[in-house]
C-alpha positions as CSV (number, residue, x, y, z in Angstrom):
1,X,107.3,87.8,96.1
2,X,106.3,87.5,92.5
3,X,108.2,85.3,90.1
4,X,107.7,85.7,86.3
5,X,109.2,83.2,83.7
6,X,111.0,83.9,80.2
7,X,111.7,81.8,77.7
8,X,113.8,83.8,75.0
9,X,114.2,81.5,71.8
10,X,117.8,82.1,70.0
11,X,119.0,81.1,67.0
12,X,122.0,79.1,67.5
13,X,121.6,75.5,68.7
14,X,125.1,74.0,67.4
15,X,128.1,76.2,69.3
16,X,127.9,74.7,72.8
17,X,130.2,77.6,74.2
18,X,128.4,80.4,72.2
19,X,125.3,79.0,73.9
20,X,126.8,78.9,77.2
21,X,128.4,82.7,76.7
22,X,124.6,83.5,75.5
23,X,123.2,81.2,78.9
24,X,125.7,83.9,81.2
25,X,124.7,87.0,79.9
26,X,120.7,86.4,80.7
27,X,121.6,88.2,83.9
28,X,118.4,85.9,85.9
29,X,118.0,82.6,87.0
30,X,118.7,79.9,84.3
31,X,116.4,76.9,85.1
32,X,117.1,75.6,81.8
33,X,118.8,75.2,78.4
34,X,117.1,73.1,75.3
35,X,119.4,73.3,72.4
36,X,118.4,71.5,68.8
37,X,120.9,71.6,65.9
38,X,118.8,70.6,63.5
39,X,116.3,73.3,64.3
40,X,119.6,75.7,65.3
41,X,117.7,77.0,68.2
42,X,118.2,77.0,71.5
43,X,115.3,77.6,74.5
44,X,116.4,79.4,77.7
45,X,113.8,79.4,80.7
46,X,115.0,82.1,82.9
47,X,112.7,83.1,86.1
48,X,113.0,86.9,87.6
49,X,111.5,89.6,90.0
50,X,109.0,92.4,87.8
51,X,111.3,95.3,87.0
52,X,114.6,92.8,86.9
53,X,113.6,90.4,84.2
54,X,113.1,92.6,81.4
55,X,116.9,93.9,82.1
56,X,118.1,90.3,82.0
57,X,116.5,89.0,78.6
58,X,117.7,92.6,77.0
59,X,121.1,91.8,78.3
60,X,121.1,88.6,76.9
61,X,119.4,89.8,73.5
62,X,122.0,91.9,73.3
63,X,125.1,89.3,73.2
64,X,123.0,86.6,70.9
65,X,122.8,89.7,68.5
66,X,125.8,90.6,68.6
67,X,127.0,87.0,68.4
68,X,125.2,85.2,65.9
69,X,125.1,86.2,61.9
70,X,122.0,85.4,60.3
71,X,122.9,85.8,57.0
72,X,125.1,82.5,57.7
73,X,122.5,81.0,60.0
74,X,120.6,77.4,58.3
75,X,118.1,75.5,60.5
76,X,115.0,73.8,59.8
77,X,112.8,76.3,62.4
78,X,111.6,79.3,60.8
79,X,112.9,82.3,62.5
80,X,112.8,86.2,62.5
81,X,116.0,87.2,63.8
82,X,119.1,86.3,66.6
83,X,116.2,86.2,69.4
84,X,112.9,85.0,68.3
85,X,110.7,85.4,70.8
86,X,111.0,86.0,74.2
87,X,107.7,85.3,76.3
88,X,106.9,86.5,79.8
89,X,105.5,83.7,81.3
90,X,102.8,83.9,84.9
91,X,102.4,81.5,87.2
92,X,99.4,82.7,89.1
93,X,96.3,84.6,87.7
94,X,97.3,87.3,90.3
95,X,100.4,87.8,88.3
96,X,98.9,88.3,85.2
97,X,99.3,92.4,85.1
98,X,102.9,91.9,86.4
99,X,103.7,89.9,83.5
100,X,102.0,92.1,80.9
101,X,103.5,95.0,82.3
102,X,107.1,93.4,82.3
103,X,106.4,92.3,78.8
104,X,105.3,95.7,77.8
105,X,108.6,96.9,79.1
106,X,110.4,94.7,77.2
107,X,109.1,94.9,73.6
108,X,109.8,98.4,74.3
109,X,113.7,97.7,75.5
110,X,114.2,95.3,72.5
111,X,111.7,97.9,69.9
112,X,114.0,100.6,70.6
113,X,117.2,98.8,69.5
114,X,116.2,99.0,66.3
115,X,117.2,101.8,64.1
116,X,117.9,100.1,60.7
117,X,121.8,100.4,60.7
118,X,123.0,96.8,61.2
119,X,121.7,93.4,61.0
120,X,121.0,92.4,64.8
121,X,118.1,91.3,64.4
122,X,115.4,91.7,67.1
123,X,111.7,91.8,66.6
124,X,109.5,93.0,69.4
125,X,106.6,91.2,69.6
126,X,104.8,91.6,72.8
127,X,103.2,88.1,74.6
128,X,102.5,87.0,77.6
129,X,101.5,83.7,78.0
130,X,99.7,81.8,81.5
131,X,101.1,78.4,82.8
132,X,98.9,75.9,82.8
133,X,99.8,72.7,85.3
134,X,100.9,69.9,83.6
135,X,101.9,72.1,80.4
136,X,105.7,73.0,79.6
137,X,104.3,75.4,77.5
138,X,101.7,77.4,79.3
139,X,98.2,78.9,78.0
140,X,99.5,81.8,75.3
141,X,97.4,84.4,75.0
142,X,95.7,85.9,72.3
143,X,98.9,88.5,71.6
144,X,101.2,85.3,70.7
145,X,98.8,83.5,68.2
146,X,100.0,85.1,65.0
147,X,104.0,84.5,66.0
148,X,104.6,81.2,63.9
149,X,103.2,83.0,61.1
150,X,105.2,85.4,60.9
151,X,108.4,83.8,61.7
152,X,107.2,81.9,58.2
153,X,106.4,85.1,56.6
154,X,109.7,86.9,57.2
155,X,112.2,86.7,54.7
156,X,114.4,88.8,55.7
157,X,115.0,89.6,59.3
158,X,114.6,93.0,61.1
159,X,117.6,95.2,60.8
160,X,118.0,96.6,64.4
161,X,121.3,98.0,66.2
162,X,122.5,98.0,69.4
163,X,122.7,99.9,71.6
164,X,119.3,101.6,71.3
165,X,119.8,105.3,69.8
166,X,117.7,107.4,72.3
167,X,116.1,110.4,70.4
């Protein structure tokens, strides 16, 4: 059985219950929560079968969008919107298309939520990134080399709304 990783970045690091509320609604397996007021983000690590995990970080995009205001939102990390990124993460080189196909699938679930009409806020960047023994962070991959840049870029954040209008 394949397990992938994702580690969807929110912005909100200060509400302990809106972070749990977030925490519930990625419908995986939470291994882990790092929350930082200062930065006013929280990191979730969720892990998940190929075809589930995708569902589970779009569920959870879904509720941090709907939950947190960025026009009120203040921290010292740059961000692009409610959920910054949101890696799929490989364990084993023989996972690798897994995980670019599951992160293919969900750029396009988070993509098609935005149709300009309200200010929820998420990019779809697609990244997958390899972990590397020894390395919380993993390998990233070419794809995810740009993404502090243009979280630093953005000055305003994408204006997406949910759920996705199907055309």
């Amino acid at each position: 059985m394949t397990t992938l990783l994702s580690v969807p970045n929110v912005s909100e690091g200060r509400d302990p219950q809106l972070i749990d509320e977030i925490a519930r609604a990625f419908d995986a397996r939470l291994l882990s929560v790092h929350s930082d007021p200062d930065h006013h983000r929280s990191v979730f690590t969720l892990a998940g079968e190929p075809g589930s995990l995708a569902n589970a970080v779009t569920t959870g995009a879904r509720e941090a969008t709907e939950r947190i205001d960025l026009r009120k939102h203040h921290g010292l990390h740059p961000r692009v919107g409610a959920v910054d990124v949101a890696p799929i993460v490989y364990l084993s080189e023989d996972d690798r298309g897994a995980a670019a196909a599951e992160a293919l699938v969900l750029a396009d679930r988070l993509g098609s939520s935005c149709t300009g009409s309200s200010p929820a806020a998420v990019p779809a960047l697609s990244c997958v990134v390899a972990a590397r023994p020894g390395s919380p962070h993993g390998s990233r991959h070419a794809s995810c080399a740009q993404i502090s840049d243009r979280r630093r870029s953005t000055q305003m954040p994408v204006r997406c709304s949910w759920p996705p209008v199907h055309r």
